[in-house]
C-alpha positions in Angstrom: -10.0 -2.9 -10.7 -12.1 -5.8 -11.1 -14.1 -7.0 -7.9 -12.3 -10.4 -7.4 -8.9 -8.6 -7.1 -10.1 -6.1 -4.6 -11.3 -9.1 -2.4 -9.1 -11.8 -2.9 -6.5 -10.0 -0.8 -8.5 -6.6 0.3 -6.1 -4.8 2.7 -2.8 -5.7 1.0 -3.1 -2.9 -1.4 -3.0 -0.3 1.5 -0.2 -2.6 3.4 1.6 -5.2 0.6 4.6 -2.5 1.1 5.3 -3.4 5.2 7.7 -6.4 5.1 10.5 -7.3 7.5 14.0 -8.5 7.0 15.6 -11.6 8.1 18.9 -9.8 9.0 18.1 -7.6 11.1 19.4 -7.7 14.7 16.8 -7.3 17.3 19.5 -6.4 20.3 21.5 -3.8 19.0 19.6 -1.1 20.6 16.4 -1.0 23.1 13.7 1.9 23.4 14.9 4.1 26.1 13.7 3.1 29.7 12.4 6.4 30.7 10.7 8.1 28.1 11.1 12.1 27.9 8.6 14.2 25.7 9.3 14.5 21.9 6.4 16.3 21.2 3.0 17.4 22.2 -0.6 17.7 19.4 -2.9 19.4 21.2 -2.6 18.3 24.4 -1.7 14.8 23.3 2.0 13.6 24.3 4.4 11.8 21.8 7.1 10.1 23.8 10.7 9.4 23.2 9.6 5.8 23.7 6.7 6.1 20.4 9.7 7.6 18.3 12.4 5.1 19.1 10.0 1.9 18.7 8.4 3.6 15.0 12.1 4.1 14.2 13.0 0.5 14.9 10.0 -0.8 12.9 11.8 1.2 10.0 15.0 -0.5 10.9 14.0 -3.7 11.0 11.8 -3.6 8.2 14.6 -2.8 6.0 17.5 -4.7 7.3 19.3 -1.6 9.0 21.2 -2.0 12.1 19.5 0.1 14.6 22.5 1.4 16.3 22.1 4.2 18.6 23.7 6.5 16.4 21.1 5.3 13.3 18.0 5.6 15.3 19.0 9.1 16.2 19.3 10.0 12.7 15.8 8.5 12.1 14.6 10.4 15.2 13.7 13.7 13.8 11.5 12.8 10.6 10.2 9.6 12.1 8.9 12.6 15.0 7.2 14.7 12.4 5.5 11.2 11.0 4.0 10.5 14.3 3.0 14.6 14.5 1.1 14.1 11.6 -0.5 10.6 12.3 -1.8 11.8 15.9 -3.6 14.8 13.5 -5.3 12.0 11.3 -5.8 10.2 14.7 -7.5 13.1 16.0 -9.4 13.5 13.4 -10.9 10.3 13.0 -11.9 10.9 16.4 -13.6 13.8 15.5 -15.6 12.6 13.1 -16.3 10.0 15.3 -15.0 7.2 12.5 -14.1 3.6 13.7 -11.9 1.0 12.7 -13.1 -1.8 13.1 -10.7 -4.8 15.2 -11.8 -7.2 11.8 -10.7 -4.9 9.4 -7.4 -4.4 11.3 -6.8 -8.2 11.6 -7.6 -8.4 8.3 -4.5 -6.1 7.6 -2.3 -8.0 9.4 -2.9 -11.3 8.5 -2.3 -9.8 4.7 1.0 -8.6 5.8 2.0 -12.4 7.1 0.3 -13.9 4.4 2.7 -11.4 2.2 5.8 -12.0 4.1 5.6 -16.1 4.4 4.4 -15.6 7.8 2.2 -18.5 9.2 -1.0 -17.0 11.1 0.0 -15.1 14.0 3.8 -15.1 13.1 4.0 -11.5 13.3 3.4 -10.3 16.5 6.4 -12.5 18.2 8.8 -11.5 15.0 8.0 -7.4 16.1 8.1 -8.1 19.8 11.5 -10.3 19.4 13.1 -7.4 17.7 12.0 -5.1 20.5 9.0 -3.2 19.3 5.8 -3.0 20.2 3.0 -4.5 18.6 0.8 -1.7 18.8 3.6 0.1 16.9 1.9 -1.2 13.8 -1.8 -1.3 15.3 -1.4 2.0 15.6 0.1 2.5 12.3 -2.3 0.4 10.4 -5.6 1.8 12.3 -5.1 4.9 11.3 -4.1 4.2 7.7 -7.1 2.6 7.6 -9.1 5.5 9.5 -7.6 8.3 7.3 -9.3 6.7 4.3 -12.6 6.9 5.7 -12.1 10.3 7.0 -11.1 11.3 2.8 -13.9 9.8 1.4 -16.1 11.4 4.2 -15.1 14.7 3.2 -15.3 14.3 -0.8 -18.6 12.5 -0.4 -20.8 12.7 -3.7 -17.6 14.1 -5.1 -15.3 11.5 -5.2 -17.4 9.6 -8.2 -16.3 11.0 -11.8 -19.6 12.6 -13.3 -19.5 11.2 -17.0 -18.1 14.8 -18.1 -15.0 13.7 -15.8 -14.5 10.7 -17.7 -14.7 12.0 -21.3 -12.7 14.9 -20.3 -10.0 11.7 -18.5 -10.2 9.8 -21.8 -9.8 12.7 -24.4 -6.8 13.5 -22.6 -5.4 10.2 -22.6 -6.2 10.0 -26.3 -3.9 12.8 -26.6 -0.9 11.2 -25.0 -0.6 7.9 -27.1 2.4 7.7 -28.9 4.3 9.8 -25.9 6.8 8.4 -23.3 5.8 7.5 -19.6 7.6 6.6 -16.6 6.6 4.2 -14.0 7.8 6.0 -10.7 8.2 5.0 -7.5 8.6 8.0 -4.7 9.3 9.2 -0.9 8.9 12.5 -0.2 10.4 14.4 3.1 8.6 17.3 4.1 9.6 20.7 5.0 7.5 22.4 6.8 9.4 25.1 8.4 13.2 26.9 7.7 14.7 24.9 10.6 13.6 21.3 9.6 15.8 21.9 6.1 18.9 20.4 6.9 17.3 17.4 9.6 15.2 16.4 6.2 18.0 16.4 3.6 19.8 14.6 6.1 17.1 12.2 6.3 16.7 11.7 2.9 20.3 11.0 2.1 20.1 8.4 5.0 16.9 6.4 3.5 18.7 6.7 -0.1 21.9 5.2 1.3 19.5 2.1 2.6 17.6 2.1 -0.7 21.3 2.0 -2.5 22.1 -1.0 -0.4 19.4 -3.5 -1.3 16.7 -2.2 1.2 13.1 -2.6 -1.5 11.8 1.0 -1.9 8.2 0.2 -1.4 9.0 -0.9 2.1 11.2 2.8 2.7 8.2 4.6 0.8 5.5 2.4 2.9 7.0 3.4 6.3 8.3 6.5 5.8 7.0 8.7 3.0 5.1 11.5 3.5 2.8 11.4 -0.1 -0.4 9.7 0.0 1.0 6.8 -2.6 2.8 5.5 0.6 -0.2 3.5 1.5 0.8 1.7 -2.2 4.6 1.8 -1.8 5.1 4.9 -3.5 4.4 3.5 -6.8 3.5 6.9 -8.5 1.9 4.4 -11.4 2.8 5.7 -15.3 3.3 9.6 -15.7 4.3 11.7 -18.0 7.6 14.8 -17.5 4.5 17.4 -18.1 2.7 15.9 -15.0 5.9 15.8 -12.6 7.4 19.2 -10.7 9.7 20.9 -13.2 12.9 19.6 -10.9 12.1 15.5 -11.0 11.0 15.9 -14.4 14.6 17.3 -15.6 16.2 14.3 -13.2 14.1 11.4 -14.6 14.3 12.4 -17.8 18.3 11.5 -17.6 18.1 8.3 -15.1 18.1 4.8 -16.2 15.4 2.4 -15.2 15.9 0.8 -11.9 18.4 3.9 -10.7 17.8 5.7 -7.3 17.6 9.4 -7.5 19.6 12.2 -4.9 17.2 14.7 -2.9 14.7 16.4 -4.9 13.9 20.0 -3.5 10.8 20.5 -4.3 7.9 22.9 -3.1 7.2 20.9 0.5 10.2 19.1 0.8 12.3 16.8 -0.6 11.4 14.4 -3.0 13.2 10.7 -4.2 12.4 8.7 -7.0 13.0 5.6 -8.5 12.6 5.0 -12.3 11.5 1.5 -12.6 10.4 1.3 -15.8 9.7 3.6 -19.3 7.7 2.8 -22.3 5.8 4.8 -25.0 1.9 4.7 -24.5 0.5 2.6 -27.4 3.2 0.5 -28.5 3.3 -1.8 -25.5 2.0 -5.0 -25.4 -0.2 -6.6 -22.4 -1.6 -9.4 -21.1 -5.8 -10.2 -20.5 -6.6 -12.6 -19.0 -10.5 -14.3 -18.8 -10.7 -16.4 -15.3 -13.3 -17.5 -13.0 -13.7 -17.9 -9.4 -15.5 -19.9 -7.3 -15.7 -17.6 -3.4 -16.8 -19.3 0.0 -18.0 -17.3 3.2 -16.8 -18.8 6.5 -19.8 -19.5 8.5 -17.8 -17.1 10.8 -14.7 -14.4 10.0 -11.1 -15.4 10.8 -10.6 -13.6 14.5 -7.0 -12.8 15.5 -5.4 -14.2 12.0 -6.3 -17.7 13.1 -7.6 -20.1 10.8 -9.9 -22.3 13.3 -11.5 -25.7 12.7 -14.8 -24.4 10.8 -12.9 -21.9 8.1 -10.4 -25.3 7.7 -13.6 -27.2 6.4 -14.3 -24.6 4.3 -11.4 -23.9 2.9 -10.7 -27.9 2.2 -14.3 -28.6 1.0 -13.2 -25.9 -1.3 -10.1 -27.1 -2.2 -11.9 -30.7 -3.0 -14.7 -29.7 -5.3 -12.0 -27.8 -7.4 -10.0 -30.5 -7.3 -13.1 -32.0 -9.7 -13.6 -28.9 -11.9 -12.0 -29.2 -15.4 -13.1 -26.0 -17.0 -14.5 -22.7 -16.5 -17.9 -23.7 -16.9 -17.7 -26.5 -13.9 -16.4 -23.0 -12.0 -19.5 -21.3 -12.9 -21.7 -23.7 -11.6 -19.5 -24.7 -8.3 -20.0 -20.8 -7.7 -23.7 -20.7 -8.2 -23.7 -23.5 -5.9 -22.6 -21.4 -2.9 -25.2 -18.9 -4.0 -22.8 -16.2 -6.4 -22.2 -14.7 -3.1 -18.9 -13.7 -5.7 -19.6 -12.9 -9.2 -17.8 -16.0 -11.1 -16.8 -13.8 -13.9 -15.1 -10.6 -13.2 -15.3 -9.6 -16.6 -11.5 -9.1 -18.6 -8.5 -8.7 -16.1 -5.3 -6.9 -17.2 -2.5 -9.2 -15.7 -0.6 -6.1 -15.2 -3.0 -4.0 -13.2 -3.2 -7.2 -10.7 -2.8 -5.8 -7.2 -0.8 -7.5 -4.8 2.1 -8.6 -6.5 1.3 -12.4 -5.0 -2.0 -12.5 -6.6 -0.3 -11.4 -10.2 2.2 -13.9 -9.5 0.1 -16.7 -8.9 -2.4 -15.5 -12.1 0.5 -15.6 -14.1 1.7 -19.3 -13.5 -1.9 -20.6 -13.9 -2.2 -22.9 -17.6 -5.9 -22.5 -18.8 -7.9 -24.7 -17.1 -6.0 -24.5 -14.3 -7.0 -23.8 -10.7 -5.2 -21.8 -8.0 -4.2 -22.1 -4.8 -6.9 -21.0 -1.9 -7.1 -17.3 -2.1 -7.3 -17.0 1.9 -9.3 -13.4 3.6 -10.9 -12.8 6.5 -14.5 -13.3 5.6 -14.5 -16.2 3.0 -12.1 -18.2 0.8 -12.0 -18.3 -3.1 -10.2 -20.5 -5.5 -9.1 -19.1 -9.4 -9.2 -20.9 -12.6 -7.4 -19.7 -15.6 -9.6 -20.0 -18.9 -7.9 -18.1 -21.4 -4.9 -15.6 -21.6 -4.0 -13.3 -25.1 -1.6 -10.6 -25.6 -3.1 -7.7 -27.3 -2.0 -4.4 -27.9 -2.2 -1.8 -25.2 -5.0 0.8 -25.3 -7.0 3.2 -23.2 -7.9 1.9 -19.7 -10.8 0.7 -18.4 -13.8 2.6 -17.1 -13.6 1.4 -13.7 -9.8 2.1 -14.2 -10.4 5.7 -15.4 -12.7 6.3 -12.9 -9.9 4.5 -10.4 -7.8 7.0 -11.5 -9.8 10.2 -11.2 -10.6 8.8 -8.1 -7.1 8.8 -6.4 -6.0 12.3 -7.8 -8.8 13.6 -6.2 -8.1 11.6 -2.6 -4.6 12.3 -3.3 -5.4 16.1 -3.6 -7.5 15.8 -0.4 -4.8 14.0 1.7 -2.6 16.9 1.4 -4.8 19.9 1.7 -6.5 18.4 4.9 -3.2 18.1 6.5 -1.6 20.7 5.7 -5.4 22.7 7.6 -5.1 20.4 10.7 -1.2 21.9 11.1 -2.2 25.3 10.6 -5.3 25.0 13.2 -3.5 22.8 15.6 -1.2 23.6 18.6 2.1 21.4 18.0 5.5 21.7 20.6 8.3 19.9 19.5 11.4 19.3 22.0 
């Protein structure tokens, strides 16, 4: 991924998948006033009260009507959820990592930004529905700390040697001409006998919502248990031979856009989404050769509050682009400001564009054409288009290659680290 996309909008990769519904009704049901213990981590108390407001934040992010009788259904995965984030937050303690408050604000103002929040819209929107801001803080913190804690522990060994990338390529060499499905997925855990029936349960419950409208990569965002929950569950393009023997033999007989039942799978349960299919190679796809012009404020956005000196900057911006008329006035508007940015990211694949708004807004852009202020926390940036072609598909990047390697391997992590901090840990449910 090119170095313009992973700034323009730098937390919404992790959070582009957190949205909230316009019908939901924030009176239906209040968090209990006396809050009773659900479940203890080491010494560390999960209340009634934590459960009930995460559970709302999955009700009202999808449109569901938290009735009493919903939330209680909710109540007993949305439990083991918060089990297994007060592991990573212990962990992150641990290894004494930090968050820090910008990178956090710079989640949520991604999240209004990608909801067509104004700055600071979401805080009131959570608390009128009855749920506590720190609900998400807490959520979003330790997303964002569980990362760090991954790449801690793979160190050196995250980054593909180039035998890992011949060996990714060769491989990939091998596949063209075969089918792949683009996937999207929640899984449900079971992690002991008794929690069989409370997880199919729940699963049947978040496919019913997914059946009625709600958008998976919300569900998968809030509530999956897989590490691709931090993108929505978008599995990305895989082949039958890479899937469990079990989703394989379902996908291969759904039709793109259809919902899957319960998986059972070794873990859990398992639901997928086919949203699209294609054999590698004979796809076509879109690059496109832009420049950008990127701004630091002479101090960040605190608080997802655009103030009076990122307004100049983002207006003086807007001005002088105003007056550029090709991608060569870009360059030079960029050097400018110093090249703080590279003005040429090299070629972008439209359809590897992460988040969807940023693809969206690339794809309306004539050549020659500027874009809208790209708005983060530390600077601003503005787009121009200078040439798009469709060309046949072929092998992926480098940087995407190593991309990939990259998230098996962090993937792979994820799981086996959790599944040791369950083992070693002391964990009472009531």
């Amino acid at each position: 991924m090119k170095y313009v996309l992973r700034v323009a909008l730098a937390a919404s990769v992790c959070f582009s998948g957190v949205a909230f519904a316009q019908t939901a009704s924030p009176t239906t049901y209040t968090t209990p006033d006396t809050a009773s213990i659900a479940a203890v981590v080491n010494g560390q108390v999960i209340t009634t009260q934590d459960v009930y407001s995460r559970a709302r934040l999955l009700a009202v992010s999808t449109g569901m009507n938290p009735t009493p009788e919903a939330l209680k259904r909710l109540a007993p995965q949305v439990t083991k959820q918060l089990i297994d984030q007060t592991l990573q937050m212990q962990e992150i303690a641990n290894r004494n990592i930090t968050v820090s408050d910008a990178d956090v604000v710079s989640a949520i103002s991604h999240i209004e930004q990608g909801n067509n929040m104004p700055a600071g819209g979401l805080r009131p929107r959570l608390e009128a529905a009855g749920i506590p801001f720190a609900t998400l803080l807490a959520q979003i913190r330790t997303q964002l700390g569980w990362q760090k804690v991954l790449h801690q522990v793979l160190g050196p060994g995250l980054q593909p040697t180039p035998g890992d990338m011949n060996a990714e390529k060769k491989a990939l060499k091998a596949e063209l001409g075969s089918t792949q499905y683009r996937l999207g997925e929640i899984f449900v855990p079971v992690t002991d006998p008794s929690d069989e029936q409370p997880a199919k349960n729940f699963a049947n419950t978040v496919i019913g919502q997914l059946r009625s409208g709600a958008p998976f990569p919300i569900i998968a965002a809030q509530f999956s248990q897989a590490p691709t929950a931090l993108r929505g569950g978008d599995l990305g393009y895989v082949q039958l031979s890479q899937l469990d023997q079990a989703v394989a033999a379902t996908v291969k007989e759904m039709p793109p856009g259809a919902i899957s039942n319960p998986i059972r799978v070794p873990g859990g349960y398992e639901i997928v989404q086919l949203m699209d299919k294609h054999n590698i190679g004979s796809q076509m796809q879109t690059m496109l050769s832009i420049r950008q012009v990127f701004v630091p404020y002479p101090t960040p956005i605190t608080n997802g509050q655009v103030g009076p000196a990122q307004a100049a900057v983002i207006n003086q911006l807007v001005a002088k682009t105003h007056q550029a008329h090709s991608c060569d006035d870009m360059t030079a508007l960029n050097a400018s400001y110093g090249n703080v940015r590279p003005a040429n990211p090299g070629p972008v694949n439209l359809a590897t564009v992460t988040p969807p708004a940023f693809q969206q807004i690339l794809a309306k852009l004539a050549p020659n054409q500027t874009s809208v202020p790209l708005v983060a926390q530390d600077g601003v940036s503005v787009v121009m288009l200078c040439s798009s072609q469709q060309q046949a598909a072929t092998l992926p990047s480098d940087d995407e290659i190593a991309n990939i390697i990259i998230e098996r391997r962090v993937e792979l992590e994820s799981q086996q680290l959790l599944d040791d901090l369950r083992h070693r840990s002391m964990i009472t449910q009531n």
